[in-house]
N, C-alpha and C positions, 0 to 999 in steps of 0.2 A: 504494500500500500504506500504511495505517494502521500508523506506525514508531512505538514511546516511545525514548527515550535516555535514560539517567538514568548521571550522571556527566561534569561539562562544565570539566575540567581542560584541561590544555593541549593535549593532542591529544583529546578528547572533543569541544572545540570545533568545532574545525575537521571533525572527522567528521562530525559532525552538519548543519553548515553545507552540506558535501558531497552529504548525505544531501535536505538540503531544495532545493539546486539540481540534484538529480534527478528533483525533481517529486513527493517523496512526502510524504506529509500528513504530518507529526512534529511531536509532543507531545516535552517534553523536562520535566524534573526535575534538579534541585539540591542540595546541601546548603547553598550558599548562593545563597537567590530571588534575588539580584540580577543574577546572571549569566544564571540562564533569562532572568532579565526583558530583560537587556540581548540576548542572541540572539534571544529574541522579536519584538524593536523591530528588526532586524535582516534576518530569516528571513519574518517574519510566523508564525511557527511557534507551537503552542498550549505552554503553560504549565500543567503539573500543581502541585496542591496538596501532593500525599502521594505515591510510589511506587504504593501500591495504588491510586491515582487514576488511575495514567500508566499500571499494567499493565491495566485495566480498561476502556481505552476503547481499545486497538490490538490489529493482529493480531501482530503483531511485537512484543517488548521486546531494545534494545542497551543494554550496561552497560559501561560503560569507566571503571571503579572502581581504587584503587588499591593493594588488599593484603586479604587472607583474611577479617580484621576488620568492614573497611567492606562488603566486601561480603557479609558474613554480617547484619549488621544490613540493610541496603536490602534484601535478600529476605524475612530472617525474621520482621522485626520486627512489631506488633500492624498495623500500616501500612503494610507489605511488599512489595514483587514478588509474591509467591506469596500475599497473603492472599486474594482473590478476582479472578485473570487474568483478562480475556477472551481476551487474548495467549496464542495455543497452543508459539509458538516463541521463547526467551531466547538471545539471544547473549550469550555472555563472553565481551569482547574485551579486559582487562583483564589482568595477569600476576598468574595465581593458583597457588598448588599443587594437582598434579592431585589430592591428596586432596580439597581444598577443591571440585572440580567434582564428585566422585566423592558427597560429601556431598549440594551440590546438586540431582545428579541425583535422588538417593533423595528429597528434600524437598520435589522438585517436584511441586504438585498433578497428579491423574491425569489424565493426555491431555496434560499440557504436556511440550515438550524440551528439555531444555537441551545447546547447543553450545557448548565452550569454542574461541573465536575469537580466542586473541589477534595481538597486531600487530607487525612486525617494519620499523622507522623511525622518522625521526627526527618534531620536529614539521611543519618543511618536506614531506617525505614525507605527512603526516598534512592538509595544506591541500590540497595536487596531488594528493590520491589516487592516490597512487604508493604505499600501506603494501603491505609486505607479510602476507597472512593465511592461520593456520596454524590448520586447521579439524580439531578433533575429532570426526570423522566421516566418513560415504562419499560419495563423489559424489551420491548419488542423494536422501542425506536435505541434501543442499545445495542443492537445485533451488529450494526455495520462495523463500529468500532471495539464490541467487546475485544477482540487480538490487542489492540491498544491499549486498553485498559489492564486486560490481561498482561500485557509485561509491563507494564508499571506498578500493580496493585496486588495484594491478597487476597481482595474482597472488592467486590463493587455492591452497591446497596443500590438500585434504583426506587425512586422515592416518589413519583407517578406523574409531578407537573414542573414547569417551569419554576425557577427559584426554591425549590423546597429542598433542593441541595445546598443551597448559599446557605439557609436558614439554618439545615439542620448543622452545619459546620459552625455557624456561629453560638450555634446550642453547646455542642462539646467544646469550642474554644473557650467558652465562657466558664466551664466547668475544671478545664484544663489551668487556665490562667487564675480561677479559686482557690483551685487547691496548690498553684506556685506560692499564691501569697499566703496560705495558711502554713503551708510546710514553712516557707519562712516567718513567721509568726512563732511558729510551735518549739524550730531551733533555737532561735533569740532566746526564748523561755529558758530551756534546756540548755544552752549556756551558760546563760547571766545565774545558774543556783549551782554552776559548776561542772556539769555534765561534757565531757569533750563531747565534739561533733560526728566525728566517726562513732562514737557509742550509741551515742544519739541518735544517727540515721540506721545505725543497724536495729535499733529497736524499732523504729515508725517502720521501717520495711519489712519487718517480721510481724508485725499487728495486723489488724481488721483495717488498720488506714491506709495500709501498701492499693499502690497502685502500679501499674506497669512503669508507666510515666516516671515514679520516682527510681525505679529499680535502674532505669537506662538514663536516667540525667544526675544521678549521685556522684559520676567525676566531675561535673560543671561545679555541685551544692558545695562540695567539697574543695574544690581546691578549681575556681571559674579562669582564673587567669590563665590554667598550662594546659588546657582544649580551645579547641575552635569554636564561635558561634554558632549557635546552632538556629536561634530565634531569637530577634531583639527584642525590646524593652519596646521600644518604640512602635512595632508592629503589634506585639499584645496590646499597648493601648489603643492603637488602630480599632484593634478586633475589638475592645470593648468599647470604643464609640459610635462604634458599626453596630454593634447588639445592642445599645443603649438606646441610639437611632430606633431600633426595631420594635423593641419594648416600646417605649413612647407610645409609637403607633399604633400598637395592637391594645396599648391599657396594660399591662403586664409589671406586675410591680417586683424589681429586684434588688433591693435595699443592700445584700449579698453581693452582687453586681458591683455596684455602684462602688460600695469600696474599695474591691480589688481596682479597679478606674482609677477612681484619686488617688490610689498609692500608686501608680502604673504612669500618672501622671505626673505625682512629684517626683518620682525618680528621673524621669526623662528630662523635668527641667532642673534636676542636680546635676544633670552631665550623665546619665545613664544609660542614653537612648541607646546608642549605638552595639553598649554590651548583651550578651547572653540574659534572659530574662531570671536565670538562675541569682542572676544580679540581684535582685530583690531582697536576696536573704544579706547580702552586703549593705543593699540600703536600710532594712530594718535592723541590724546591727547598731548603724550608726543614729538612727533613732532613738535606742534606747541610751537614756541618758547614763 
């Protein structure tokens, strides 16, 4: 299958890389060429000029963009996704608001579909093709790309309409980013009365409160400075201004919510954005007087 990917961040990479050690032809696009170029050299995989280059020569376009913005500009712009597709089918596999898919759909040239496909894991998840994907849509209009799916993901969940993919990834992101800031709440504790950290974590990971999540992010909790980023600070808050956004409109009261937000927010404007969201347990460190 003639694949574009356009959007080659930290797990876009590795997607894509996935993608082409499936055997399918992929074209990919950037916002900065040097990185197509370098997975290029890599993949053997082709290099688009322009978006509308990359949607114009595939049957497939995947987009793993990062915020309502960027991905408004890469579809609509004079050089777009949508200026003239050959690609009848777009995946969004990106965390967007389902308004923002809702949008797209109407935007989309006629005959093309768009699926909001986002991904639920880590970047490790994102190399091993273990993501989880949460598809807006039915089984049946999933057929053409399940293969694609399939080497990206362990699971695909198809979820019956339009946007109820976006949503449901904002459901678990908001769950995910809770329990970042309780687990950093709970070590603070469990310091400040003495407890080292590694004892500390070995206990929460052996309790009712383990989660997968903490079992594969405990080298960041532990020791964030000597790992790679895996998820900023600044993208969680993304995510929970996005689900904040949602709630609003639907009347949904998340008092729970709301907090992890404002701590997700003053982190970001202490200079935190850019770190690993593991970061948080550093900023509540320094909270505590």
């Amino acid at each position: 299958m003639k694949v574009g990917f356009a959007g080659l961040g930290r797990m876009g990479q590795r997607m894509a890389i996935n993608l082409a050690g499936a055997g399918h032809d992929l074209t990919v696009w950037n916002r900065t060429p040097g990185i197509s170029r370098v997975l290029a050299e890599q993949t053997g995989c082709a290099v688009a000029d322009t978006p509308a280059d990359l949607a114009a020569g595939v049957d497939v376009v995947i987009t793993m963009l990062s915020d309502d913005r960027s991905s408004e500009d890469v579809h609509l712009g004079p050089q777009g996704l949508f200026a003239a597709p050959a690609a009848r089918i777009f995946l969004e596999m990106g965390t967007m608001s389902p308004d923002h898919i809702a949008d797209l759909a109407r935007a989309a040239p006629e005959g093309v579909a768009v699926i909001d496909a986002p991904v639920s894991g880590a970047t490790q998840a994102a190399a091993d093709a273990k993501l989880l994907i949460l598809a807006g849509c039915t089984e049946p209009a999933s057929a053409p790309v399940r293969p694609l799916l399939d080497a990206m993901g362990r699971t695909t969940v198809c979820l019956g309409t339009t946007g109820a993919g976006a949503v449901m990834k904002l459901v678990v992101n908001a769950m995910i980013h809770g329990l970042n800031q309780t687990l950093a709440e709970a070590m603070t504790l469990a310091e400040a009365a003495g407890i080292a950290p590694d004892v500390a974590f070995d206990v929460i990971e052996n309790s009712a409160a383990a989660a997968p999540m903490l079992k594969y992010r405990r080298p960041l909790y532990l020791d964030e400075a000597a790992h790679d980023v895996t998820f900023t600070v600044a993208l969680a808050r993304k995510d929970m201004d996005v689900t904040a956004a949602l709630a609003g409109r639907l009347g949904v009261a998340m008092p729970q919510s709301q907090v992890t937000r404002s701590k997700l927010t003053q982190a970001e404007a202490a200079g935190y954005g850019s770190r690993d969201m593991a970061a948080i347990l550093d900023f509540m460190r320094r909270e505590t007087p």
